[in-house]
N, C-alpha and C positions, 0 to 999 in steps of 0.2 A: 177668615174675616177678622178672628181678635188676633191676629196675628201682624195683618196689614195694619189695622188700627195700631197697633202698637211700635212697628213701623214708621209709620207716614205721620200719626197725629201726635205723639209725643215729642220731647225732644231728648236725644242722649246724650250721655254727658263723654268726654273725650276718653277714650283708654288709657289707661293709668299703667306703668310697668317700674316694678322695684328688681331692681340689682345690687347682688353685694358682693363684693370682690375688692381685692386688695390693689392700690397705685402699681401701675406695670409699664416698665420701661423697656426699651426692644434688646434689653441685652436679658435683663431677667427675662422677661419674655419666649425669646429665642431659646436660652437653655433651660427653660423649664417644663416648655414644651415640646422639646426634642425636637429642631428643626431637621426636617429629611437632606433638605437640598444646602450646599454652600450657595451664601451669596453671592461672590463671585462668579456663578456657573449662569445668574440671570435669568435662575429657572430650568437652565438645561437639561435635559435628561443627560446621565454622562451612561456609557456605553459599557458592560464590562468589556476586557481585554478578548477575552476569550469567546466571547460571541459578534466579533468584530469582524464576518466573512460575508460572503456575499450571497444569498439567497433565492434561488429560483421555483416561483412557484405560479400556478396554472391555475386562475379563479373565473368559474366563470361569471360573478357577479362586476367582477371588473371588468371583463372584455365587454362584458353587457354598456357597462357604465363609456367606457372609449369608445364604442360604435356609436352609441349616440351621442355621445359628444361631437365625435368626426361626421355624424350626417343627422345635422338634427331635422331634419325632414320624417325621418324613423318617430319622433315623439310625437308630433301630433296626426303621423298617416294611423297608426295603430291605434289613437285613441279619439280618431274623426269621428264626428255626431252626425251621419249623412242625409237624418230626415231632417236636422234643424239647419244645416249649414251649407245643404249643396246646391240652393236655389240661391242664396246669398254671394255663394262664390260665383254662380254662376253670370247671375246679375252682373258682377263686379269685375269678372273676365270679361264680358263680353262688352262694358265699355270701356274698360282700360284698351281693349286689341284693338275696336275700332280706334281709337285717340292713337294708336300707336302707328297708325299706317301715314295719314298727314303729317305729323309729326317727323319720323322717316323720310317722308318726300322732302320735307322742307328742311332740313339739315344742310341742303348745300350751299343755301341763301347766305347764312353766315357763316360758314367755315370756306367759301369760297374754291373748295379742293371735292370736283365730285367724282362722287364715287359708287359706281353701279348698284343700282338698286336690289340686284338681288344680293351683292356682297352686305349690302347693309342691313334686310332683312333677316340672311342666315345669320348674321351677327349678333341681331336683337333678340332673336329667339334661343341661339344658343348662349346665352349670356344670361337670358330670364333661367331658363332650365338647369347653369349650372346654380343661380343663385337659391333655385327650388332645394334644390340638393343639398346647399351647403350654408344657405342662410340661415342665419336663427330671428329674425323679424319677418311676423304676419303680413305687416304690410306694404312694405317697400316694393316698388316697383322700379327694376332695371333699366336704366337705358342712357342715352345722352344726354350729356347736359350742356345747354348751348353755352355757358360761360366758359368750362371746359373746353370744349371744341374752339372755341376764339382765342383762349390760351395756346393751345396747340397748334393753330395758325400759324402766330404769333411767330411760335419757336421756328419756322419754316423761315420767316425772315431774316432770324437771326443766323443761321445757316447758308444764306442767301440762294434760296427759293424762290422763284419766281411765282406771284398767282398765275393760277389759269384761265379762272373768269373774272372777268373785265367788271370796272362798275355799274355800267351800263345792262351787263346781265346778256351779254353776248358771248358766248362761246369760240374757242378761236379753232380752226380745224387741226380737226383731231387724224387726218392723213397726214400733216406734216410731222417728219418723222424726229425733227428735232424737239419739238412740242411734245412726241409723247414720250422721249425718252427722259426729259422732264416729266413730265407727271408720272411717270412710270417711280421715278427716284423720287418724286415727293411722296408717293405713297407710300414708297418701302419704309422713308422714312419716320411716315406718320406710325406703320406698323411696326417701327423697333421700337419708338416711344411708347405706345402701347406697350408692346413686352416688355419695356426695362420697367415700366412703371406696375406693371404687373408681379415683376418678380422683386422689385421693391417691397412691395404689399407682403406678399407671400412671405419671406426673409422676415421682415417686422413679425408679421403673427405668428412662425414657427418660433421667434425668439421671446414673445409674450410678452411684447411694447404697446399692445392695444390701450393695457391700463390705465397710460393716460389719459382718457377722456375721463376716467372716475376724479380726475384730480381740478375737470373745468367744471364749472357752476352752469347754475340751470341759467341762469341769467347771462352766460357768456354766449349760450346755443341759443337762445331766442333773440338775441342783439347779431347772433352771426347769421342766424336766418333770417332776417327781415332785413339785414343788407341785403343777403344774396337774393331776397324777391326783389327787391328794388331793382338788382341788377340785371334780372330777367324780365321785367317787366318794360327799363328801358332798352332790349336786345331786340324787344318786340315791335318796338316803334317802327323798324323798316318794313312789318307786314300791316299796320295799320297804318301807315301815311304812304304807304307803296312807293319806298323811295330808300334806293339803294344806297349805301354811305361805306364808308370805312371807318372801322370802329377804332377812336386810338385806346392805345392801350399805356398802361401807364398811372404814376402819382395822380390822380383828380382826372380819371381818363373818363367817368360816368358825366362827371359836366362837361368837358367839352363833347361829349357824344349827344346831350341834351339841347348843348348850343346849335349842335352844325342841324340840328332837325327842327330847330326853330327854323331854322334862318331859311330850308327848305318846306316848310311849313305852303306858302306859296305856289309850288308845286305837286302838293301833296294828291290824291286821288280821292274825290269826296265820295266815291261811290263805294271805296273800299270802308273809310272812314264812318260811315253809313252804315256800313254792314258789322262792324266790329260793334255800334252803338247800340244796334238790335239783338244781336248776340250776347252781349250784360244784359242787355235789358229781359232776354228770356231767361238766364240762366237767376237775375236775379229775383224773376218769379217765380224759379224753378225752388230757391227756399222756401216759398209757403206750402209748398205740397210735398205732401209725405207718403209713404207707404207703411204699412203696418202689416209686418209677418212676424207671427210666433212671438208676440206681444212687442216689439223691437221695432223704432222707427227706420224706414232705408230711406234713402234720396232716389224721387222719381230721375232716370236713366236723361237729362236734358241734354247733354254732351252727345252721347248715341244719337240720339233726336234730332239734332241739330247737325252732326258730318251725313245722317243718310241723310236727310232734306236737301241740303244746300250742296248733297253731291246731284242728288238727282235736278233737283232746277236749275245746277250751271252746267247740268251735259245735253239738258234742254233750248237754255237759254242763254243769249251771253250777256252776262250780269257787266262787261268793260270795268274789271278786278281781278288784281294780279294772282294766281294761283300757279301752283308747282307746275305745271304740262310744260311752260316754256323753258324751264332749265331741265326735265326730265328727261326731254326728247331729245335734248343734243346729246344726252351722256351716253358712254359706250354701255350696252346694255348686256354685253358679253359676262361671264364668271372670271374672275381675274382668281386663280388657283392662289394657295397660301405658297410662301416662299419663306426662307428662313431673313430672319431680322437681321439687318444689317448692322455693324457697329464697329462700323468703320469713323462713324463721329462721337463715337461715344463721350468721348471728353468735352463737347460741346451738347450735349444733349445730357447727360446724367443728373443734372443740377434741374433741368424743366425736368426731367421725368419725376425725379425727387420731391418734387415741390405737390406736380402734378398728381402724384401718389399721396400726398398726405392733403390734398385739399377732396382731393374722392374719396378716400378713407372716413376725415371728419364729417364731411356732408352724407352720405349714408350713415353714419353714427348720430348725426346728431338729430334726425331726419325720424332711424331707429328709436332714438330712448325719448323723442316723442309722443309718438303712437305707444310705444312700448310703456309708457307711464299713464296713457289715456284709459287701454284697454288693458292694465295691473295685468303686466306680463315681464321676463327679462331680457334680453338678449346679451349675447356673449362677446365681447367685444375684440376678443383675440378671435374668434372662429370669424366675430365677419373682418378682419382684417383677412383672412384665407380666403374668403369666400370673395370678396372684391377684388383680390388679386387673381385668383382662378376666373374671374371673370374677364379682365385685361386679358390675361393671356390668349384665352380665346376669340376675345374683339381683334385680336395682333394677327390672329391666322388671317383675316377677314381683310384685312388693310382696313381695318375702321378704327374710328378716335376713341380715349378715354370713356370708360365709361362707369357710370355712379348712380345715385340715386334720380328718378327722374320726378322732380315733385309734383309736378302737374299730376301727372298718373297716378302717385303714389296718394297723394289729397282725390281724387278720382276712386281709386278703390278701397280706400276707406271710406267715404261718405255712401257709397252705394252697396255698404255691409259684410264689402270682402272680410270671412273672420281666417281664414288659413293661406300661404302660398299658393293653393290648389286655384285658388282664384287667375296669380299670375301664371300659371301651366294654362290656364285656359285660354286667357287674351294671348299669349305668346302663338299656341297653336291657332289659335284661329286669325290673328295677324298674319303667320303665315302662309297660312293658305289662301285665305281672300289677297294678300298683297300680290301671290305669284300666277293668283287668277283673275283677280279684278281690278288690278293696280292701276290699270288705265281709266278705271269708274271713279277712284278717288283724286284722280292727278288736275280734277277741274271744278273741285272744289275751293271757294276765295279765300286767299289768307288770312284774310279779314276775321273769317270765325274763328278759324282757330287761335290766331291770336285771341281773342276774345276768350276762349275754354284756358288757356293757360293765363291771363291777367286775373279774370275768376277767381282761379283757383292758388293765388300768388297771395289773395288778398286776408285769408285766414294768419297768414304772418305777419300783415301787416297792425294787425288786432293788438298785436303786441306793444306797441306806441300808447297803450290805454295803462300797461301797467308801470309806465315811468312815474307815477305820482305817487303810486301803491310802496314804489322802491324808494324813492324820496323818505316817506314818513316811513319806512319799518325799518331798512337798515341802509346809511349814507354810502357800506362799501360796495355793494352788490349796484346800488344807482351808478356809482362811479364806472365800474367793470363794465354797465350796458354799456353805458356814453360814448366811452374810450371802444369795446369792441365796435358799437357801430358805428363811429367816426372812423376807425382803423378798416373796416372791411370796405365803405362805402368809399373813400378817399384812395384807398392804396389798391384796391383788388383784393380778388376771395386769397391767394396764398400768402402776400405780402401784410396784407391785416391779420389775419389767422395768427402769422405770428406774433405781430405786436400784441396782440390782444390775449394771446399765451403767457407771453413776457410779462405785460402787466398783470395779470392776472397770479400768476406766481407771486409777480413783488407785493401784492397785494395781503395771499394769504402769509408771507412770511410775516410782513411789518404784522401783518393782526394776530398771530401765530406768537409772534416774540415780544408784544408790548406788555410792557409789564405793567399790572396792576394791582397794587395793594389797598388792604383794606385794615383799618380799624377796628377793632372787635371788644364790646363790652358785653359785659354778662346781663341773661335774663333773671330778674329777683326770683330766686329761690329753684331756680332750675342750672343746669347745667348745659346750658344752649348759650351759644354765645354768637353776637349778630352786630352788625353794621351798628358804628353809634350814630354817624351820621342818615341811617335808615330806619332807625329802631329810635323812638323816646325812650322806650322801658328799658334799653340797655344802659348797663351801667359801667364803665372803668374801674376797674379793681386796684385797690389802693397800692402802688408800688410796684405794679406789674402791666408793661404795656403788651399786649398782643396785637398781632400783624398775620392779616392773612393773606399770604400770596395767591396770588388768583391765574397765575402762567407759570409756565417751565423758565428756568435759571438757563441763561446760555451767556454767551459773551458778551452778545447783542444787547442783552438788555440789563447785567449784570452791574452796570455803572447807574442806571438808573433807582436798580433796587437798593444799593448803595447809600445815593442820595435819599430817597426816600427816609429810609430810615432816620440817616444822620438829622433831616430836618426835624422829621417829627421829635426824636429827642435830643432836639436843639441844640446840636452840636456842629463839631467840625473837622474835619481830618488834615491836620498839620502832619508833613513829610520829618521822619526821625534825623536830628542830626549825627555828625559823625561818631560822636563818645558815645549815642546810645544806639547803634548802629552795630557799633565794635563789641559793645557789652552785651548785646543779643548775640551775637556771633559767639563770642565767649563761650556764653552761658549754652548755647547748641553745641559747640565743641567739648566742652566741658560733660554734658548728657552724654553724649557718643562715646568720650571714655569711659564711662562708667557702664555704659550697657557694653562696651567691647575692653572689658579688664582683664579680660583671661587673655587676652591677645598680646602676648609678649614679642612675637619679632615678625615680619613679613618679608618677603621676597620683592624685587625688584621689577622681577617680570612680573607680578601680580597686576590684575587693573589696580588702576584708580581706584581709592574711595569715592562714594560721589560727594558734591560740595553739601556743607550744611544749608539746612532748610530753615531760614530766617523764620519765623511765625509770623512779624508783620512788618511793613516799612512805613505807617503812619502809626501818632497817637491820635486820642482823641480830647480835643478840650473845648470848654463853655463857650456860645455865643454869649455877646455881651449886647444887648439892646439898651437905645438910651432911655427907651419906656417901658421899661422892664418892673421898675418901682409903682411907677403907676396901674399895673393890671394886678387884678384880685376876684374872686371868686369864692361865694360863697361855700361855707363846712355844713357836711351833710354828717348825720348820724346815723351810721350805718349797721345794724345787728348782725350778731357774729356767733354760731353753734359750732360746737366740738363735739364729734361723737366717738366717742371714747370708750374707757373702763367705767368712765360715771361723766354724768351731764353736766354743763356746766353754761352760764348767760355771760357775754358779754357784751362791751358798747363800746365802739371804736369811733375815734374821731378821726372824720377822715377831711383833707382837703385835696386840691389839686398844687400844683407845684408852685411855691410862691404866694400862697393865700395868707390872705392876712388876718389874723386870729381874731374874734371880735369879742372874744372875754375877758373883761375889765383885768379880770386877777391876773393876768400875764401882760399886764400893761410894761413891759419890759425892751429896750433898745437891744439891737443890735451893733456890735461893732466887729470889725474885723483885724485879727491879730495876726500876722503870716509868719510863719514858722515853716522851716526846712520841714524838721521831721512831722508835724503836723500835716503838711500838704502831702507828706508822704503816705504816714497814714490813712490819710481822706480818701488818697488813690487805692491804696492796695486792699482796704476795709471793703467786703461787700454792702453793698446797700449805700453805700456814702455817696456822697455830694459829689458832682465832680467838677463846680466852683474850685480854684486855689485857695482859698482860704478857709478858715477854721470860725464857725462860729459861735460866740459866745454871747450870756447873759449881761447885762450893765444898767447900770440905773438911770440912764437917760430916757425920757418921758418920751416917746414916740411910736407909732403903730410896728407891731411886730410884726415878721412873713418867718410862715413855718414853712418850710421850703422841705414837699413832698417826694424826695428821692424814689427813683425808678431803680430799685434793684435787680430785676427781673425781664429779658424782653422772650419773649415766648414767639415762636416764628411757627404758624399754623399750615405746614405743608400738606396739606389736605387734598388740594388741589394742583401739586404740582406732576409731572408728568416725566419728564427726566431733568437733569440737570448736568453738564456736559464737565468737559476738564477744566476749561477756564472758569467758569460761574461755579466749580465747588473749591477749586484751589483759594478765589477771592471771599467768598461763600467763610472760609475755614480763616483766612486773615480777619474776618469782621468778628470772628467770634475769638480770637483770640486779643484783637485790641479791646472790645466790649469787658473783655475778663481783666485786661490789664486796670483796668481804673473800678475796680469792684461791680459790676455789673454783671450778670448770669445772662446768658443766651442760652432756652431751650426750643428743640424741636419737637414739633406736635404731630401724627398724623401721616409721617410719612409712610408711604408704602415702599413694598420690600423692594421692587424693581429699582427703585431709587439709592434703597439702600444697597443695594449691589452697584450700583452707580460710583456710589462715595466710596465701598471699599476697592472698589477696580482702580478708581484715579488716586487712591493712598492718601483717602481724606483724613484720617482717622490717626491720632498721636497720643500723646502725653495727657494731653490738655480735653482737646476735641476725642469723648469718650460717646460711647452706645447709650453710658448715663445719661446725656442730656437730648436722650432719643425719648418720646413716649409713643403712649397707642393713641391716644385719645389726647383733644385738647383738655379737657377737664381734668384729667391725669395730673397736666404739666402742671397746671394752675395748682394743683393740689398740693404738689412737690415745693412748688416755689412757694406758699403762702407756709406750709410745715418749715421750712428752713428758714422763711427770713421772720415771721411772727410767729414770736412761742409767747404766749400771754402770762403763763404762770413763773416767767423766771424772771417778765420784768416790769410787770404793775403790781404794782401795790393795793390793797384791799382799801377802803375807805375810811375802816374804822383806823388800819396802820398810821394810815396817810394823816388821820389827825393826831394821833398821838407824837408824830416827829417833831423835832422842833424846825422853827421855821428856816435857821439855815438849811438842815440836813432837807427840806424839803425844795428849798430853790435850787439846793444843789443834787436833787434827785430828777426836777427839771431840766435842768440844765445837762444833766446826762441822758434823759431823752431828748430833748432837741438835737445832742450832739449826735447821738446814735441814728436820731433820724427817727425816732417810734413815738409817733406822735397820736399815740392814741391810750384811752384811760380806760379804766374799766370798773363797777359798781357791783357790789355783791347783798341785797336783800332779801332775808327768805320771809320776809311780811307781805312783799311784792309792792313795797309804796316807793313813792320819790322821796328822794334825801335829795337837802339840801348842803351844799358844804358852805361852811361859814365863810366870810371875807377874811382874808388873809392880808395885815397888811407890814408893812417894813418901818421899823422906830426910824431907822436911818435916812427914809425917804418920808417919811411923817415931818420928820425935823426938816426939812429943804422943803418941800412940796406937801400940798394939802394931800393927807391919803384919799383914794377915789376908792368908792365900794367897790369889790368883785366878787362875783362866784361864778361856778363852775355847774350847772344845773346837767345832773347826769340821771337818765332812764335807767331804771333799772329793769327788764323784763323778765317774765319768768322763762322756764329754758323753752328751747323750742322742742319738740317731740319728736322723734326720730321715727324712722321708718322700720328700723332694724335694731332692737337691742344685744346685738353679737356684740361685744367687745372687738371682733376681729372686723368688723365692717370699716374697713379704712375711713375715710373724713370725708365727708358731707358740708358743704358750707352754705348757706343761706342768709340772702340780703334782701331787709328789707328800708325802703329810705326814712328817715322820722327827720320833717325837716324841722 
């Protein structure tokens, strides 16, 4: 109890962590800690020579491991729960098989090509059996899909195929022997597509192409399933208005299929219509009642309930509602023996099987990771590519269509508690044997319901319409990807959307994958965390050093962009090098090259080539000029400043931003500008310098001064980058050597090693661009750049010096901090009071102009306390603002 209380009712204050260690850059780094691996290897393990043979050895934890991979059926028979799970599967078997026998009857309504009933049932059963076997999803249930089968049609046309039945749903005789020597070849044909589409399948998953569905978003599979309900739900309309049509097929083929059943609307059947109204209307009372076993809700069986009813009252009574008997009894009810696949059209058929093959592929996947994400399970994506293809091949012996997942079913034995495949070995067995015994009990049951169990059960996808508002406000690209996939599957069809909706998807994650986004980064006062300035108040920009955090990988793509970025923020521009300085870099790389190749006194003829020299960069960089440039200003902050050293020490830095305009009387002093060759030369080659052309100096004309805050530093925070390619480090290495050409330093922060085996692969690395301007850590860099470009002790002067000078030697001591660019002061009191410094003013400007008071009011604090009195604790710096 005093422990909770201490706990719960107190409050703690945040953990505190001190580290002390010296600035470490990845070259010191590297060799001080003995790296094991060459960069260049990107991590690889390398091989020795001598153990580079080939190995055979007999585990049986491994065969273990392949057998069940190859039959995952083995994982969960051996580890079934049979008093919690087999009344469940049981339940879920026994109405997935009854749904499966009308189902089966009526298959011939839309594919127009029939096909004996018992061919069709061996088919469905040895298809669920092989998927028992070789599926890794609980709940999928096998079988046709009528969008499939209408595709498959289809391809009969294009082949020129004749249908067999008529629209009227008359059958033409089947004694004529021309008639069946056609159907005879449309079915072989139907059964080569099946098998080339089968060994499609198969071929893909022995080469382990599944993966790609890890690569499509969850938002791509619930936009492509709520087309494909759509599109079964209008497939259904010819058994709820009992009224035969021909489906086109095609660009916008769902609306004209919507039109021509208006327009038949008229003739429709109200009795059947009637009958599909009462069938929602049970099933959708069938949602308020529940079952409860073993504390677990199931769905009361309303489906079951509903084909044995409405089998028994319409073999009682005639309900005037179209039902399977009349297409069932014309068909040859004979076994049509398997025969080998023909491919004799292969060339015209390979391209639908193709297609056919990846639209049954994706729809059992995407069907799979579903459920598979409902009930926190996985499934294997390459095994069910094998396992759908071993299914094809078997539907091929059969002369029966494509086959995939069947959603009705599969929404069916899930809601009724099915938890293992054992559920679909159930329905399969028991479908077939009531179908090969009772087939004539279910043949006079009304379409009507069954349509009705499959719209039901369409309508859980359609749910998905609810989360368009959800993707709206969380992420614009995932809204866009539903939009576009289900505009793409509803408009074009399931294989022809599929791809679009692939396509865009891809282009979607690259542009978001490769836009580049940088960020600003100013320090937190007194800590070493550095964060968004535009997100952070409390961060602050450190005087003379811009940091930039890239926030994506460097590639081509977006290489021009990072580019700009940078140039804008510090306010420049990239002008193309002319000819004379063109020639004088070249020079000066050929001139390098001899010098590293001096021992080299004669070469051969037949030698290669050297290769050409490597220019460092084809642009300078020089100043925007804004014409309201004069008019921005920004207040000076005072910012404290610790050294932790051999001994403590206070300072006080005057800090502004670039172009600020000084607002202390005593520097009441003009600028002018004087342009000088070597001057501007200087300016350029000076680190930390201006990179304005001209030179600025002190003058006696009365006007407000801009101490113009040179950036000598830009620190580039790859923290977060990820790789970085051949073009984005080759331009990557030109930005940092123009940045060095006009005195400015470019360091790297943070990169990781795989990157850095990156740069040395693509031969980032020179003269110039060293490991030095690598660090570990951003506070590192920051560390390195404020020790090199401010050293406080070599160029301020103490207070009391400062008044002893006389007054030239002191405007000409400003005057060479302005020039230098170090615009800040520093106060030294060990009383710890403020000093004031006296007004300073000029006889010569007294005589022209009334002198104006000024001083310079400078804090003096005492030091700040360090965490660590080692002498060897490298630099600490801490900011706090005194406005």
């Amino acid at each position: 109890m005093a422990l909770e209380k201490d706990t719960v009712g107190t409050y703690r204050q945040p953990a505190a962590y001190r580290v002390q260690r010296e600035m470490q850059t990845e070259e010191h780094f590297q060799a001080y800690f003995e790296r094991k691996l060459s960069s260049t290897l990107g991590g690889a393990l390398q091989m020795p020579r001598e153990n580079r043979r080939l190995q055979c050895s007999f585990s049986w934890g491994r065969f273990r491991k392949i057998t069940l991979k190859m039959f995952p059926i083995l994982n969960w028979l051996f580890s079934y729960r049979f008093r919690e799970w087999i009344l469940r599967d049981l339940h879920a078997g026994l109405s997935v098989g009854m749904f499966q026998i009308p189902q089966g009857l009526l298959g011939v309504w839309l594919t127009r090509l029939p096909l004996p009933n018992i061919n069709g049932f061996l088919s469905a059963f040895c298809c669920s059996m092989t998927y028992v076997i070789f599926g890794t999803s609980h709940h999928i249930s096998i079988g046709s899909f009528s969008i499939l089968n209408v595709m498959a049609t289809n391809i009969l046309k294009t082949v020129n195929f004749n249908q067999t039945l008529s629209s009227n749903g008359s059958l033409d005789n089947f004694s004529d022997r021309t008639f069946m020597k056609d159907y005879m070849e449309a079915l072989t044909l139907t059964a080569s597509i099946t098998f080339l589409t089968g060994i499609i399948q198969l071929l893909l998953g022995c080469f382990c192409l599944g993966f790609v569905t890890t690569y499509l978003p969850k938002t791509l599979i619930d936009a492509y399933l709520t087309a494909a309900a759509l599109h079964v739900i209008v497939s259904q309309f010819t058994f709820i208005f009992d009224v035969m049509l021909d489906f086109h097929k095609g660009p916008l083929g769902i609306f004209y299929n919507l039109f021509h059943f208006f327009l038949t609307l008229p003739k429709a059947n109200a009795t059947s219509i009637l009958l599909f109204l009462l069938g929602m209307a049970a099933l959708r009372v069938n949602t308020s009642i529940t079952i409860t076993y073993k504390y677990s809700p199931i769905a009361f069986p309303m489906e079951l309930l509903l084909i044995i009813t409405f089998s028994i009252i319409s073999n009682h009574i005639h309900l005037h509602a179209e039902s399977s008997s009349a297409v069932v009894s014309m068909i040859p009810q004979r076994f049509l023996p398997p025969t080998p696949p023909d491919l004799s059209n292969l060339s015209k058929i390979i391209l639908h099987a193709f297609s056919l093959a990846i639209v049954s592929y994706f729809l059992l996947g995407f069907v799979g990771e579903r459920y598979a994400s409902l009930h926190n399970y996985n499934i294997a994506s390459n095994q069910e590519l094998i396992a759908v293809g071993l299914c094809n091949i078997c539907s091929s012996f059969f002369k029966s269509f494509v086959v995939s997942c069947a959603i009705s079913g599969t929404v069916i034995q899930e809601k009724t508690g099915g938890r293992t495949q054992l559920a679909a070995a159930i329905g399969a067995s028991m479908m077939l044997v009531i179908a090969l015994k009772l087939g004539h009990f279910f043949q006079m049951m009304p379409n009507g319901i069954l349509a009705a169990i499959v719209v039901f059960n369409m309508l859980p996808f359609l749910e998905k319409f609810l989360d368009i508002p959800i993707l709206w406000r969380q992420d614009k690209y995932h809204f866009v990807i539903w939009l576009v996939t289900f505009a793409a599957v509803l408009c074009f069809d399931l294989d022809v959307g599929l791809a679009i909706a692939m396509g865009f998807t891809f282009l979607i994650i690259t542009i978001r994958s490769h836009r580049m986004k940088m960020v600003v980064l100013g320090q937190i006062p007194n800590m070493n965390i550095y964060r968004s300035l535009s997100v952070y108040r409390a961060a602050r920009e450190i005087e003379g050093i811009k940091i930039f955090q890239c926030c994506s990988s460097i590639s081509f793509a977006n290489m021009n962009h990072f580019k700009t970025y940078l140039l804008r923020k510090m306010d420049m521009k990239a002008v193309p090098l002319d000819e004379s300085e063109m020639r004088a870099l070249i020079s000066l790389s050929l001139s390098d090259t001899a010098v590293e190749r001096k021992d080299l006194k004669c070469s051969c003829v037949c030698d290669p080539p050297l290769p050409p020299p490597r220019i460092p960069y084809t642009e300078k960089l020089v100043k925007q000029h804004h014409a309201d440039s004069n008019s921005s200003s920004s207040s000076v902050n005072l910012v404290h400043w610790s050294k932790y050293g051999d001994k403590l020490r206070s300072r006080m830095l005057l800090v502004g931003a670039a172009d600020t305009q000084c607002a202390s009387p005593g520097f009441n002093a003009g600028l002018t500008t004087e342009k000088s060759k070597d001057e501007e030369r200087k300016a350029c080659l000076s680190p930390g310098s201006a990179i304005d052309n001209s030179s600025v100096q002190l003058a006696q004309e009365e006007q407000p001064i801009h101490l113009p805050c040179p950036v000598h530093t830009i620190i580039l925070d790859f923290s977060m980058v990820q790789f970085v390619d051949l073009i984005g480090s080759e331009l990557l290495r030109q930005i940092i050597r123009m940045f060095h050409a006009i005195g400015i330093t470019v360091l790297i922060a943070g990169c990781h090693s795989s990157v850095i085996a990156d740069f040395e692969k693509n031969d980032f690395f020179d003269s110039c661009v060293t490991k030095e301007r690598f660090f570990l850590t951003l506070h590192d860099a920051v560390l390195a750049a404020l020790d090199k470009h401010q050293k406080p002790d070599e160029l301020e002067p103490t207070v009391k010096e400062f008044a002893e000078e006389p007054l030239a030697e002191q405007q000409k001591g400003r005057s060479l901090l302005l020039k230098k660019n170090k615009d800040f002061f520093s106060a030294k009191n060990s009383d710890d009071k403020l000093l004031y410094e006296e007004p300073i003013s000029d006889n010569s400007c007294s005589a022209q102009n009334k002198a104006e008071p000024s001083s310079l009011r400078q804090h003096d604090t005492p030091p700040l306390q360090s965490d660590f009195q080692d002498p060897g604790w490298g630099k600490r710096w801490k900011y706090t603002s005194n406005p």
